[in-house]
C-alpha positions as a Python dict, from the first residue, in 0.01 Angstrom:
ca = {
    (1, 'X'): (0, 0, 0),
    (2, 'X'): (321, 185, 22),
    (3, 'X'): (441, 396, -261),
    (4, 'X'): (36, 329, -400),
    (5, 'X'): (-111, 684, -517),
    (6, 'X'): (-324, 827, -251),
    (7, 'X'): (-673, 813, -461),
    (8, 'X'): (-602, 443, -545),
    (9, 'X'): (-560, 376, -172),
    (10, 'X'): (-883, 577, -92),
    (11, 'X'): (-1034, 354, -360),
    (12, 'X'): (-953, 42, -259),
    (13, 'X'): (-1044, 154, 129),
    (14, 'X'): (-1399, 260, 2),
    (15, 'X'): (-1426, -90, -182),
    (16, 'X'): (-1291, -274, 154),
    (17, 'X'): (-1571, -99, 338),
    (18, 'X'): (-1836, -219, 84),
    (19, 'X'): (-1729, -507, 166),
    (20, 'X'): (-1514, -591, -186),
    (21, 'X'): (-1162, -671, -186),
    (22, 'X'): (-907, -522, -415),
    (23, 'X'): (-569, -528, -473),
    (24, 'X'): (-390, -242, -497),
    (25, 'X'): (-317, -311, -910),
    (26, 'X'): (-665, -380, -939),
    (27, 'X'): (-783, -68, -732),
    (28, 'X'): (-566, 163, -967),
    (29, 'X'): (-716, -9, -1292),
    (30, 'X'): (-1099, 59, -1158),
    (31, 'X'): (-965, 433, -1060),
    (32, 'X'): (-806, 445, -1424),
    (33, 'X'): (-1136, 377, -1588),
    (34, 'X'): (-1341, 635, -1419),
    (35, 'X'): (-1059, 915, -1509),
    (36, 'X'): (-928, 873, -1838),
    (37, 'X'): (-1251, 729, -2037),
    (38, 'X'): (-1111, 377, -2111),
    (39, 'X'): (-1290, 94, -2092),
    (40, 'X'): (-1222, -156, -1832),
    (41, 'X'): (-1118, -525, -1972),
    (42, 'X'): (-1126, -814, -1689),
    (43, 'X'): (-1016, -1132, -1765),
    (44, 'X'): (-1034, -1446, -1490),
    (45, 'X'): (-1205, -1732, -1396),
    (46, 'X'): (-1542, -1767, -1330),
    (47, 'X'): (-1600, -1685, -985),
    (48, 'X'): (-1320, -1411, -894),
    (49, 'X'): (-1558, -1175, -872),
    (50, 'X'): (-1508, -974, -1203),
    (51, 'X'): (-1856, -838, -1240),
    (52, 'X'): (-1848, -774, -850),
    (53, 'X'): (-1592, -540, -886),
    (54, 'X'): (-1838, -307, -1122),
    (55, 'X'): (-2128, -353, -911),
    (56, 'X'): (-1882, -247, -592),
    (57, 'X'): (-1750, 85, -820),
    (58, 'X'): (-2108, 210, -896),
    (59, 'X'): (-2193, 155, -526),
    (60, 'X'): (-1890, 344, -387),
    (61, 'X'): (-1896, 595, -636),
    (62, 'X'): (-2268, 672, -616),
    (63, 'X'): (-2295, 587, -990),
    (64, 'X'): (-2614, 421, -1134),
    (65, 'X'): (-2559, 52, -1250),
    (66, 'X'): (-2656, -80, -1597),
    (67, 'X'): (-2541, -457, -1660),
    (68, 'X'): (-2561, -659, -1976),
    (69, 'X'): (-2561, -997, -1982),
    (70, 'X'): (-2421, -1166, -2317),
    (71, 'X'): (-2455, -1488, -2487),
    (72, 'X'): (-2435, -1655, -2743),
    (73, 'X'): (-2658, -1497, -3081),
    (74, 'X'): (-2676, -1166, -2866),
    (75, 'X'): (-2773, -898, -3140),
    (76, 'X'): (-2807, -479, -3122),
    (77, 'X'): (-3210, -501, -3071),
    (78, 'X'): (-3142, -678, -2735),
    (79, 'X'): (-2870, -474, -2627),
    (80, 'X'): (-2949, -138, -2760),
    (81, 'X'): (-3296, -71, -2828),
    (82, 'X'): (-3605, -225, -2992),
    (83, 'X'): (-3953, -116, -3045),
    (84, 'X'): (-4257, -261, -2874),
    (85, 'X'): (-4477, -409, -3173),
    (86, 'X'): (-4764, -474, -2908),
    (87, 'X'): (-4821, -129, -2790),
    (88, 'X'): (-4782, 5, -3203),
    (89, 'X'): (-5060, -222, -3255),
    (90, 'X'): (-5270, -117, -2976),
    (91, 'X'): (-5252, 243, -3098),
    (92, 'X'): (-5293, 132, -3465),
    (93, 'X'): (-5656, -70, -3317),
    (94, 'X'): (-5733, 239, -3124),
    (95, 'X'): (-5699, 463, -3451),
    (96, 'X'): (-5911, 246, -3631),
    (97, 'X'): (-6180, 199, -3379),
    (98, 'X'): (-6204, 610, -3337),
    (99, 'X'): (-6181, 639, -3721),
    (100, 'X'): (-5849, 897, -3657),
    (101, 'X'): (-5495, 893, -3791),
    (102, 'X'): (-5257, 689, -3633),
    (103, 'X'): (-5022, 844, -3389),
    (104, 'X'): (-4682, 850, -3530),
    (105, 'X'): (-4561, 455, -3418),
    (106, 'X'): (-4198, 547, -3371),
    (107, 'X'): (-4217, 782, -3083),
    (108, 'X'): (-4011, 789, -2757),
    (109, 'X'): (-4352, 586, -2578),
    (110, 'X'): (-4306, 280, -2811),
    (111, 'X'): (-3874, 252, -2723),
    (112, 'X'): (-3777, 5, -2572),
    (113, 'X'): (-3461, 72, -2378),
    (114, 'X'): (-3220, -181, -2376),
    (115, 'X'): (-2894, -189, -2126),
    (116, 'X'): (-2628, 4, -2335),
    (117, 'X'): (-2943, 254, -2464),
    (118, 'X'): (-2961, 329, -2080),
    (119, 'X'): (-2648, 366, -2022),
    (120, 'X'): (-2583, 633, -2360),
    (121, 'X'): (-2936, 822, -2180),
    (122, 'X'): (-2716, 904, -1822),
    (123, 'X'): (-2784, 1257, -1718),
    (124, 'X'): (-2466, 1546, -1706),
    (125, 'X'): (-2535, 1511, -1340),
    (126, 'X'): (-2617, 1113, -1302),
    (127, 'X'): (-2285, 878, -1349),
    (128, 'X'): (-2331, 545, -1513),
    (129, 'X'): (-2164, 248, -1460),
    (130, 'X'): (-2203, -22, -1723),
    (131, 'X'): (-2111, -361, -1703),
    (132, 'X'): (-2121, -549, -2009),
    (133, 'X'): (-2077, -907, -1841),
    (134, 'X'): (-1942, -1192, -2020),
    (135, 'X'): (-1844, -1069, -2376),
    (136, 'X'): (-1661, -1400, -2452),
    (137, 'X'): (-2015, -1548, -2526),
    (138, 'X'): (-2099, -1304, -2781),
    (139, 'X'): (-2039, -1368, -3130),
    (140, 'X'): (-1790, -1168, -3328),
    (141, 'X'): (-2033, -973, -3482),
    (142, 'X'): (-2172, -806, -3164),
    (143, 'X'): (-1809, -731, -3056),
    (144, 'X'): (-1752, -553, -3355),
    (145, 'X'): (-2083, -380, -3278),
    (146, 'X'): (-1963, -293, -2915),
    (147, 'X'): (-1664, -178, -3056),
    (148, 'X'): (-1771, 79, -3222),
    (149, 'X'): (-2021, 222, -2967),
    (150, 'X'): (-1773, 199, -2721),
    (151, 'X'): (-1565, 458, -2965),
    (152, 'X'): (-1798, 666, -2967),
    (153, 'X'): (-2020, 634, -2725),
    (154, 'X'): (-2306, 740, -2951),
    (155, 'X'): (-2597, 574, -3193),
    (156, 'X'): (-2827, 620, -3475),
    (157, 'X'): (-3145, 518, -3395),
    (158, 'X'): (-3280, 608, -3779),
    (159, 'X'): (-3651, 675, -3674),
    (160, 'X'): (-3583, 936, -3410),
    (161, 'X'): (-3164, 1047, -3445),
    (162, 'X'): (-2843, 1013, -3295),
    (163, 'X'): (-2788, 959, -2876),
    (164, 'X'): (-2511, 1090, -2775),
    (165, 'X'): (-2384, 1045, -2410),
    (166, 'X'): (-2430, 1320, -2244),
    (167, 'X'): (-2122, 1203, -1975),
    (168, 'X'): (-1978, 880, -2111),
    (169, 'X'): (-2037, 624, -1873),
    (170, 'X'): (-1721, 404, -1667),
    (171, 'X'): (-1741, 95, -1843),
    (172, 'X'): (-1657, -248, -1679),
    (173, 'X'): (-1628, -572, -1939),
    (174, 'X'): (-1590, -902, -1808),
    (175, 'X'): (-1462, -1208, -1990),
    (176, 'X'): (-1393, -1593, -1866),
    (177, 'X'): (-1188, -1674, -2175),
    (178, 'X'): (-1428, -1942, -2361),
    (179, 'X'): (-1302, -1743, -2647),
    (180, 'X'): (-1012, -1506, -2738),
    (181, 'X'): (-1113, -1160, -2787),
    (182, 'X'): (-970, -957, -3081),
    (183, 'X'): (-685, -688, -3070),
    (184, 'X'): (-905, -420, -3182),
    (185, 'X'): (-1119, -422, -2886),
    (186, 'X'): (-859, -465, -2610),
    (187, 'X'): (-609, -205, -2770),
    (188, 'X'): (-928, 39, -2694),
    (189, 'X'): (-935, -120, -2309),
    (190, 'X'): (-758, -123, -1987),
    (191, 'X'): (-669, -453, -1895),
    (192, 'X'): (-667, -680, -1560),
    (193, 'X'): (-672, -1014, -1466),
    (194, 'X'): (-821, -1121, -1181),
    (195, 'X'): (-669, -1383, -1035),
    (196, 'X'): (-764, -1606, -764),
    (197, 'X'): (-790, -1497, -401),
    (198, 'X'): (-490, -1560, -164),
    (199, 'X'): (-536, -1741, 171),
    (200, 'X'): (-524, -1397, 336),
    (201, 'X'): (-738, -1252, 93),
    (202, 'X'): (-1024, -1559, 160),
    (203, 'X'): (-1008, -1487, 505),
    (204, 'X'): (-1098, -1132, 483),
    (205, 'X'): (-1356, -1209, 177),
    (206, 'X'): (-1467, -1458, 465),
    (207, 'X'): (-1477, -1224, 695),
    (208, 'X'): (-1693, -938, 528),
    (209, 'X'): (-1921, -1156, 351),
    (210, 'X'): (-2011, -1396, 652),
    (211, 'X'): (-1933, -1242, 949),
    (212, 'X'): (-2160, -1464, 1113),
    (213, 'X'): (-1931, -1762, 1096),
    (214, 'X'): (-1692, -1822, 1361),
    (215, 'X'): (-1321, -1666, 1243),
    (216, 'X'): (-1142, -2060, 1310),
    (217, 'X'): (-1423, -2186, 1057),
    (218, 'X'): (-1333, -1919, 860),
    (219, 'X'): (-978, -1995, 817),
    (220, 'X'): (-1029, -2343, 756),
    (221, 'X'): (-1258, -2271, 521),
    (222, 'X'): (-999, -2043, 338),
    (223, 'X'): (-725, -2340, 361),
    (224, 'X'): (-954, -2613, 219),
    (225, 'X'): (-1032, -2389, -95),
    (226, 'X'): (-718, -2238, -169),
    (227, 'X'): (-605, -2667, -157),
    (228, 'X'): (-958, -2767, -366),
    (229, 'X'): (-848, -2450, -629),
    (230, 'X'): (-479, -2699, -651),
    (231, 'X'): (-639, -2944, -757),
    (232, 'X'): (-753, -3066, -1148),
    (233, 'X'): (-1093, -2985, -1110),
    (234, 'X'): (-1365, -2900, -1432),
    (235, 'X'): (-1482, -2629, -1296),
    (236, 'X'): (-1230, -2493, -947),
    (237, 'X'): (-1408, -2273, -650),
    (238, 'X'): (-1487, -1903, -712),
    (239, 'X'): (-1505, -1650, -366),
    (240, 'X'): (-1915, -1772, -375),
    (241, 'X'): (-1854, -2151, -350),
    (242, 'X'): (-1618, -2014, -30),
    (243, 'X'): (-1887, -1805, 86),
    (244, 'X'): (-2184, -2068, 53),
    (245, 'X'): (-1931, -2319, 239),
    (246, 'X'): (-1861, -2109, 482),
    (247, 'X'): (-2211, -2028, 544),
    (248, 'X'): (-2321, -2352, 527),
    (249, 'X'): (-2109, -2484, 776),
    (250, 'X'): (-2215, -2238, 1021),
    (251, 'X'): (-2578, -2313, 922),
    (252, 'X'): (-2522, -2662, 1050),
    (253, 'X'): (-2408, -2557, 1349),
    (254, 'X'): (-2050, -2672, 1294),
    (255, 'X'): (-1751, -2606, 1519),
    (256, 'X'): (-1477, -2679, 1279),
    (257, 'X'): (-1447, -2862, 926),
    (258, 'X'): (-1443, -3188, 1035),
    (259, 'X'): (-1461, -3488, 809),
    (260, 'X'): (-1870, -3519, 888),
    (261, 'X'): (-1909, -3171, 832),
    (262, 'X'): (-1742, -3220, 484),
    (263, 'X'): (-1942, -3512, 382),
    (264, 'X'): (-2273, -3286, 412),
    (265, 'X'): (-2181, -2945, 304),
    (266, 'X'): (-1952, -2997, 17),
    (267, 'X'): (-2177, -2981, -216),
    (268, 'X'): (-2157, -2603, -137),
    (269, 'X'): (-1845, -2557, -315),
    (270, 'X'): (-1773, -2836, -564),
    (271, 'X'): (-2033, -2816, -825),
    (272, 'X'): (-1936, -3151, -1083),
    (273, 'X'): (-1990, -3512, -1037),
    (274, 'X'): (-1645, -3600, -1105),
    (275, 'X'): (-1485, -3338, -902),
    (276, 'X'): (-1682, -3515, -580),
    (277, 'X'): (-1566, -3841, -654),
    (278, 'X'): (-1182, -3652, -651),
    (279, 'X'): (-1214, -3424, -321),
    (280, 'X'): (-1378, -3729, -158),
    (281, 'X'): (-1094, -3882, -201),
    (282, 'X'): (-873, -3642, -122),
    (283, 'X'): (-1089, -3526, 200),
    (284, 'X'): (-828, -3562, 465),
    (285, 'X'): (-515, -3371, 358),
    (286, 'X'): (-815, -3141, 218),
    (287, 'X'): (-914, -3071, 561),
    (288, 'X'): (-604, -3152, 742),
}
């Protein structure tokens, strides 16, 4: 990592000994994120480990980690906050059977905390790191909704006031392209795409993440994905497809990826009917 600034080396050395493997571009990205307040945009394939790489920050930076999930129809009560209508009620019964007022049913005890509510609630002293996974599943209408929370990192929750973020929380967001995001929320992000591990890369992914296989297996393992990821597959290996192979293999008690071994574990790391019927095909220059 010549001419690479020392903190985005000490980064990336941190992440290695976590056992998560970064680039050097992608090292200074993460460090970027957790100094000047932007948000974090990666884009990649599923599988590249995108939402690794915030889980591996908040673990090397001694940050809490808040992740949330998206899909499709995703609204504000699910990511923010809602209230919990079963405990009102109870209190509201309770009332009635003491014959007192009912408590006030919009207190802190009846909030429900969703992820980005958690993340807004970090301490001065406690950093946050929140992942909001997957954003290309959400609808338009919840990106314009993270949009502007992101801006501000703030919200109005009518019955009890405004949370502010006490110390604005590194945020990771993670996208697999189903969709195109909009301008407006990438102008207002970092951006990095994560692209597919190299050979050497594999190998040391290999090596971290399943030490227990023996390092020939390993490399033959990291051949016969990089050649599978070549191929026109429907859906190509991510780094845990090589992992489970890898793993697998060893499991099995096998010496080297021979075309036996292949026949049983493949399922491992192809995931698609039709992409069997093409490695199977292709097995021997896959595992040549």
């Amino acid at each position: 990592m010549n001419g690479v600034p020392a903190e985005v080396r000490s980064l990336a050395e941190r992440l290695l000994a976590d056992g998560y493997v970064a680039d050097a571009p992608l090292a200074a990205a993460m460090h970027l994120a957790g100094t000047i307040g932007r948000a974090l945009l990666l884009e990649g394939e599923p599988g590249v480990g995108k939402s690794e790489a915030a889980r591996a920050y908040a673990q090397v930076t001694g940050a809490r980690f808040v992740r949330l999930q998206c899909y499709e129809g995703i609204d504000a009560s699910q990511a923010l906050y809602d209230w919990d209508y079963g405990k009102q009620l109870l209190a509201i019964r309770r009332a009635e059977a003491a014959g007192t007022t009912p408590p006030s049913l919009y207190a802190d005890e009846y909030l429900l905390r969703r992820p980005l509510l958690e993340a807004l609630e970090g301490t001065r002293d406690e950093p946050v790191v929140l992942l909001v996974d997957e954003i290309d599943r959400a609808d338009d209408e919840f990106e314009a909704f993270l949009l502007e929370l992101l801006q501000d990192f703030a919200v109005t929750i009518p019955e009890l006031g405004t949370v502010t973020a006490h110390r604005r929380p590194v945020v990771f967001l993670t996208s697999n392209r189903t969709r195109e995001l909009h301008d407006a929320l990438k102008r207002r992000c970092l951006y990095h795409w994560v692209a597919v591990p190299t050979i050497e890369q594999e190998r040391t992914i290999l090596r971290l993440r399943a030490p227990e296989v023996d390092e020939n297996l390993r490399d033959a393992v990291a051949r016969a994905v990089a050649r599978l990821r070549a191929l026109e597959l429907r859906k190509r290996p991510g780094t845990a497809e090589g992992i489970d192979w890898a793993r697998s293999l060893a499991a099995l008690g096998a010496a080297t990826l021979d075309a036996a071994a292949f026949d049983l574990t493949i399922g491992s790391v192809v995931k698609h009917a039709d992409d069997l019927e093409t490695v199977r095909a292709r097995r021997a220059e896959l595992i040549a």
